[in-house]
C-alpha positions in Angstrom: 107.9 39.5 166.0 105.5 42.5 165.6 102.1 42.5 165.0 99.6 45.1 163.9 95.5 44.5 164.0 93.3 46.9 162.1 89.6 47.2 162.0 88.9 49.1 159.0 85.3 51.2 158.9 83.6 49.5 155.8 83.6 46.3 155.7 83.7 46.9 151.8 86.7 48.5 152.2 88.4 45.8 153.9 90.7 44.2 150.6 91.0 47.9 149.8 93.1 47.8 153.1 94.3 44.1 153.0 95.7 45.6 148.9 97.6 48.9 150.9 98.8 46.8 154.1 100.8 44.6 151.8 103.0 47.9 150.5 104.6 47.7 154.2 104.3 43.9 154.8 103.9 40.7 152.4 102.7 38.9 155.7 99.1 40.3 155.8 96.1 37.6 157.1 92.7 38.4 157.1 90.8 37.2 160.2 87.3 37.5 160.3 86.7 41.3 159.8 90.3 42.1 161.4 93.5 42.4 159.4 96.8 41.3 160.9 100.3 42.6 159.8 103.7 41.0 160.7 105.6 44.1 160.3 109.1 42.8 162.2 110.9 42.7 158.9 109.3 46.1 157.4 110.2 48.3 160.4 113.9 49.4 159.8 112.3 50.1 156.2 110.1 52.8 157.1 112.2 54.5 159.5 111.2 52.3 163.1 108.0 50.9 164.4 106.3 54.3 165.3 107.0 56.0 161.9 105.6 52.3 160.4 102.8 52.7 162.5 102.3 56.6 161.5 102.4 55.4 157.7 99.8 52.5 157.8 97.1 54.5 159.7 97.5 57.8 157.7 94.7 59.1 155.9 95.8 60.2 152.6 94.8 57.2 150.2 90.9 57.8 149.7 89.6 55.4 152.5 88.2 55.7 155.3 91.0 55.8 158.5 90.2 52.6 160.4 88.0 52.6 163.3 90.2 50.9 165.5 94.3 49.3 165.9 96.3 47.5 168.5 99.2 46.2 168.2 101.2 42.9 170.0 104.0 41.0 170.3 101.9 37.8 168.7 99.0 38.1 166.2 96.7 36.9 169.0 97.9 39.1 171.3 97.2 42.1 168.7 93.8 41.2 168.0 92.7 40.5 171.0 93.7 43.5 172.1 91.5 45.1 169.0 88.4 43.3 170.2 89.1 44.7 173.3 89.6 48.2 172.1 86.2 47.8 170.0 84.2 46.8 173.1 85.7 49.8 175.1 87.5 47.8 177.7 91.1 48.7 178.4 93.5 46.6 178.0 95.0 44.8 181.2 98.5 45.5 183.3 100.0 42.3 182.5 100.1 41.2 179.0 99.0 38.4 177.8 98.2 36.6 180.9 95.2 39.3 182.0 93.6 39.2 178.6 90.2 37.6 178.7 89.2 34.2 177.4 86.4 35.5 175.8 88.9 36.8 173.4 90.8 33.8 172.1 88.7 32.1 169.1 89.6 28.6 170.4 88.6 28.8 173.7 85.2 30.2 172.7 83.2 26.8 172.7 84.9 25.8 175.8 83.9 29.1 177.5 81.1 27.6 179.9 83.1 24.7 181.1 85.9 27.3 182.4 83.6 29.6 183.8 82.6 26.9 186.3 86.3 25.9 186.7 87.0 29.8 187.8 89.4 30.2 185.1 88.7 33.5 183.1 91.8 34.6 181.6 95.0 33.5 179.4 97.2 33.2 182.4 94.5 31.6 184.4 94.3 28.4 181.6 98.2 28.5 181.0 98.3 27.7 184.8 95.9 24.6 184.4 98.1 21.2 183.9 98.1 20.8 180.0 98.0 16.8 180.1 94.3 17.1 181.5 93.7 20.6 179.2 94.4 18.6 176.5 91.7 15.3 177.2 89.4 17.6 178.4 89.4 20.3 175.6 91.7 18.9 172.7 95.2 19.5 171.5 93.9 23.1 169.5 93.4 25.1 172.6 96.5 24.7 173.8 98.3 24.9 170.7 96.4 28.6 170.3 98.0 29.4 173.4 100.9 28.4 173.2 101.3 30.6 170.4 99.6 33.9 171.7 102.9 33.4 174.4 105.2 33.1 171.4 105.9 29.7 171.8 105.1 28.1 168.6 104.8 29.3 165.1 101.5 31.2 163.7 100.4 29.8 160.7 98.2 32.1 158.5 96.9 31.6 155.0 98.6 35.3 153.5 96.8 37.6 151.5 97.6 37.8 147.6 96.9 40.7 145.0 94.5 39.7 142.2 95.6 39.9 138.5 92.7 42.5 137.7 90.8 45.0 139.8 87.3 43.8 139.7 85.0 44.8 143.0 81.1 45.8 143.1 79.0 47.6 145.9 75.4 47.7 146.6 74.4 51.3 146.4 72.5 52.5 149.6 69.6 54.0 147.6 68.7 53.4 143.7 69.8 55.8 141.6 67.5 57.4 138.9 70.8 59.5 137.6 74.3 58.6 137.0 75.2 61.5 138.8 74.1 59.5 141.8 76.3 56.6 141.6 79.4 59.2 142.1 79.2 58.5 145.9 79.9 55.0 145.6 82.4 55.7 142.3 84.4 57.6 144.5 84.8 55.2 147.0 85.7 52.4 144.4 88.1 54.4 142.7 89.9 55.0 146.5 90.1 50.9 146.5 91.2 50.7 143.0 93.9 53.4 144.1 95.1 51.0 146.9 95.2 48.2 144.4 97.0 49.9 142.0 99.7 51.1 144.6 100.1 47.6 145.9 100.7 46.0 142.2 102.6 49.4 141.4 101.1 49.8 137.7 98.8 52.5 136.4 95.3 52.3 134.9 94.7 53.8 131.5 91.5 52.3 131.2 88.3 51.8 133.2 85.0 50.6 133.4 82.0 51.7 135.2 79.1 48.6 135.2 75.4 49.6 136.9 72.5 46.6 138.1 69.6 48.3 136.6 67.0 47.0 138.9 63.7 47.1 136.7 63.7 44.2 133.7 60.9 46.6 132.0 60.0 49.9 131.7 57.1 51.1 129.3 57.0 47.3 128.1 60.8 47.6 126.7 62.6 45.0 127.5 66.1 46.3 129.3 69.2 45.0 129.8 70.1 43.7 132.9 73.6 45.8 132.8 74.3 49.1 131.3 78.5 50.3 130.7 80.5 53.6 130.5 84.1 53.1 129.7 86.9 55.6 131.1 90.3 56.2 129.4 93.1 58.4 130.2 96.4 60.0 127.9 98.2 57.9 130.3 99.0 55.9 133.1 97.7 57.1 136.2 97.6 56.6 140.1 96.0 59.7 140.6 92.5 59.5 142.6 91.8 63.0 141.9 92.4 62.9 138.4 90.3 59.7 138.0 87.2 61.6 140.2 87.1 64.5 138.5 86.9 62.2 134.6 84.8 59.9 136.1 82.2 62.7 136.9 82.3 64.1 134.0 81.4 61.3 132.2 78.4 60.7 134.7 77.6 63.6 134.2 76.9 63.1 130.5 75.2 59.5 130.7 71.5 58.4 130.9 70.0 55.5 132.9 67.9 53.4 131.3 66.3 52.7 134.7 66.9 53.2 138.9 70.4 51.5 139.1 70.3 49.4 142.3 74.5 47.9 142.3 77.7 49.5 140.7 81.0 48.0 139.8 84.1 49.0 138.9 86.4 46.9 136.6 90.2 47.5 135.6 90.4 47.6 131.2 94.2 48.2 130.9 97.0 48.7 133.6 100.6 49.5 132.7 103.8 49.4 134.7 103.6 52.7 136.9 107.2 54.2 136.8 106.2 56.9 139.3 106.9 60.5 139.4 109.8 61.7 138.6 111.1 65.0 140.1 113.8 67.3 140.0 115.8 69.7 142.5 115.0 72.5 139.8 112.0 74.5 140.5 111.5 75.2 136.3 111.3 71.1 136.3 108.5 70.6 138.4 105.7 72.9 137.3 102.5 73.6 139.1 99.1 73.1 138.7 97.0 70.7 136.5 99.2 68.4 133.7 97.5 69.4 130.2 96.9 65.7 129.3 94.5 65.9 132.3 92.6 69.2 131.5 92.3 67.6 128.1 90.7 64.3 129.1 88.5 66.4 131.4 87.3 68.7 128.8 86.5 66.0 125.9 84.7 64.6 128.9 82.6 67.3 129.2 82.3 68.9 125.6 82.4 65.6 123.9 85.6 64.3 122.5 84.5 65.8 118.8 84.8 69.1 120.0 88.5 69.1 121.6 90.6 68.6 118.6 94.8 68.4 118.4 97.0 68.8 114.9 98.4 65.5 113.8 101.0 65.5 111.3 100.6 63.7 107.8 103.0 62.8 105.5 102.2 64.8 102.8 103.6 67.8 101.4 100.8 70.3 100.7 100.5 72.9 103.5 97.3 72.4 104.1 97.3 68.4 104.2 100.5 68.6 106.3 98.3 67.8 109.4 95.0 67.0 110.3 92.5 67.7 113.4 91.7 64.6 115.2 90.0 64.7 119.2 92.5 65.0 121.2 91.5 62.3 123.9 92.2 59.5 121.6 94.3 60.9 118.7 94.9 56.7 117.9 97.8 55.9 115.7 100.5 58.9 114.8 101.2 59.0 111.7 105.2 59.7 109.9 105.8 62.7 108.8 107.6 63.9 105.4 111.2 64.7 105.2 111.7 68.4 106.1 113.6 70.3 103.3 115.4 73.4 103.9 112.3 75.3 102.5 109.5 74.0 104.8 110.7 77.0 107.0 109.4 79.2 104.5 105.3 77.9 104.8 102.8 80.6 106.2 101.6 80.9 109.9 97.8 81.5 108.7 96.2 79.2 105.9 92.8 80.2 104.1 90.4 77.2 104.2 89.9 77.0 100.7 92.7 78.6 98.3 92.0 82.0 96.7 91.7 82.3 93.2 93.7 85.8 91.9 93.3 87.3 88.7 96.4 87.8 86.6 97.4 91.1 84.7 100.3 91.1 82.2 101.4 88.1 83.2 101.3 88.6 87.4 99.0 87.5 89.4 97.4 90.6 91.2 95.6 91.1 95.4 95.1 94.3 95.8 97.4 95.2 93.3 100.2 93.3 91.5 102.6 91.3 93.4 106.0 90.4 93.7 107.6 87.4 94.0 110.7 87.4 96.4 111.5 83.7 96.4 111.7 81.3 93.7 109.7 78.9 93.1 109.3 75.6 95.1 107.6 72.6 93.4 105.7 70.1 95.3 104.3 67.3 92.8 102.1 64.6 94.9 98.6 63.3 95.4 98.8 61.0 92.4 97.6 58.2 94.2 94.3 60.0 94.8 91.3 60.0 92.7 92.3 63.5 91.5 95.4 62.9 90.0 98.5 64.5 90.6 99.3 67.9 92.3 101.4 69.8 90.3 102.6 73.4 92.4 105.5 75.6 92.1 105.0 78.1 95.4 106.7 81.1 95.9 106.3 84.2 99.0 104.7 87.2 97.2 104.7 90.8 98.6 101.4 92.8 98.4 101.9 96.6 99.2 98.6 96.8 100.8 98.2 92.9 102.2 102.4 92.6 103.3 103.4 88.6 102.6 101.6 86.5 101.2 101.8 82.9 99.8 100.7 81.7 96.5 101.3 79.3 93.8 100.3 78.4 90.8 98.7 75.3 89.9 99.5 73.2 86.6 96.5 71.4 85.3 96.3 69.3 81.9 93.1 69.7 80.0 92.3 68.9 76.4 93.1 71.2 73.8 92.3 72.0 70.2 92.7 68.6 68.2 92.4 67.0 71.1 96.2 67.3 71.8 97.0 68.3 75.9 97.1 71.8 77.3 98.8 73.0 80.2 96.8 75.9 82.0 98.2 77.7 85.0 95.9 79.2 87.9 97.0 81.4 90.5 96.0 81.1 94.1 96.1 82.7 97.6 96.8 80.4 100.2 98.1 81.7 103.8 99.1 85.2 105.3 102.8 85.7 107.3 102.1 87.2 110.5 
């Protein structure tokens, strides 16, 4: 048996570390602020006891890098040796007999009584006879130390992931902006981070919660809570990512008043797959993934003003897509069959087809033009309140304007007698490049 104590800096941090501990151990026990790891199945995993070690304390998960370790051969042993640490005693030559009583929660009510029996350390009770330990200070003493020498079983109550990430802080000052709760944001998002890794799943969606601490202000009546909610494109581990679209969001709300508390609360999680890499450089590009830059733009611009194409299914050129924000483009949408011809629309539509005049029976811009194709019909829309589209298209060539792409538009109006007319209108609708 192995056993590694940590003392982590923040006491709020500490389930942040009890979350990452368990990614090395499942036999993690929380006592008092202390953790406790039984790493003696987990070492050969990590590549031995020292790399283990190397890979528990490392700083490279958001929080703060413990303020103190030891480690034993028992969990008593460990944390003793921790308590020692934290007072700035060294530890003794001979382990665990030297260690201190003062050290060993069970013999803390009885520490008075062996004072005055000149017995200060573990070896110095061990040596007492254990019928008259056990009358004089009860079965539990003995049983402790029996175990700090190895000689009985530790029994711990383990540490076990929640379902959801849910934690709140107390913010050290109130905050009159939302910039100012980013301090603390960060360090909740560096606990989500652990809690993600340990349940290996990624967040797509947060939420940011803030105490406002005044239940008035200008005789308004305020909440008690105010919310900003955080999605991403997809799932995600990364703290970086999720600091950089949280501030940007701050960055855009209001308080309603000083904020005196902020919490953090997990929306949606998925199954986090990890990253996957390749031995080719061309496969493993640098720099930011564009699904981030997005989210962080909309974040900052607004999410109306960072638009993406999204097809329709509809054969007109210009209804073939439409521009929807590109943070939360919601449900795609099926697109029509391609035909062969597709290939032929323009690169460049006009926003509004132009009208061209027609002389001796061809339509003219900047002169008369030639058809080069024939013509393709597209017939649709008659579900619509307009009625049906009816279009034969065709690539023109302009002498001064190059290609061009134009139909002409069938429309049925009333005639004379009230008997149906067809009448044909020429239109401009998109440049080749």
């Amino acid at each position: 048996m192995h056993w590694i104590a940590l003392w982590p800096s923040h006491e709020d941090e500490l389930a942040a570390w009890g979350w990452r501990a368990l990614q090395f151990t499942p036999r993690v026990a929380q006592v008092g602020r202390a953790l406790l790891l039984e790493v003696s199945g987990s070492e050969r995993l990590f590549g031995g006891r020292n790399r283990l070690l190397h890979q528990v304390l490392q700083d490279d998960h958001g929080l703060a890098a413990p303020f103190a370790w030891a480690q034993g051969a028992t969990s008593l042993v460990a944390l003793a040796l921790l308590r020692l640490r934290l007072r700035g005693q060294p530890p003794p030559a001979v382990l665990p007999g030297g260690l201190p009583l003062e050290v060993l929660d069970a013999a803390q009510e009885h520490m008075a009584t062996l004072a005055r029996a000149g017995c200060n350390s573990w070896g110095g009770l061990r040596a007492l006879p254990r019928g008259g330990v056990a009358r004089r200070f009860g079965a539990a003493l003995l049983e402790a130390l029996d175990a700090a020498y190895g000689e009985r079983p530790e029994r711990h109550a383990w540490l076990a992931l929640p379902q959801a990430f849910d934690l709140k802080l107390e913010l050290p000052t109130l905050a009159t902006g939302a910039p100012e709760l980013m301090g603390t944001a960060q360090r909740l998002l560096a606990q989500l981070q652990a809690w993600l890794q340990a349940r290996h799943r990624g967040v797509l969606a947060l939420e940011l919660e803030w105490t406002l601490d005044l239940k008035r202000l200008d005789g308004v009546r305020l909440p008690s809570h105010e919310q900003l909610a955080v999605r991403t494109a997809q799932p995600t581990q990364d703290l970086g990512h999720l600091r950089r679209l949280v501030g940007e969001h701050l960055g855009r709300a209001r308080l309603a008043a000083p904020a005196s508390q902020l919490r953090l609360r997990s929306l949606d999680t998925r199954p986090w797959a990890g990253a996957s890499r390749s031995f080719l450089p061309e496969d493993n590009p640098q720099g930011e993934p564009l699904h981030q830059l997005v989210e962080r733009l909309s974040a900052r611009l607004g999410a109306h003003n960072v638009r993406m194409p999204q097809a329709q299914a509809d054969w007109r050129p210009e209804r073939m897509q439409r521009w929807v924000p590109a943070a939360s483009p919601g449900p795609v949408q099926t697109a029509a069959a391609v035909q062969p011809g597709d290939v032929l629309y323009p690169s460049w539509l006009l926003p509004q087809p132009l009208p061209l005049e027609v002389r001796d029976n061809r339509p003219w811009y900047e002169g008369p033009l030639r058809l080069l194709t024939r013509r393709q019909r597209v017939e649709t829309g008659w579900w619509e309140e307009g009625g049906a589209v009816v279009r034969d298209c065709f690539i023109a060539r302009s002498e001064q304007a190059g290609l061009l792409w134009i139909f002409c538009e069938h429309t049925v109006r009333e005639g004379e007698g009230g008997w149906p007319k067809r009448h044909l209108r020429w239109y401009l609708q998109g440049w080749y490049a």
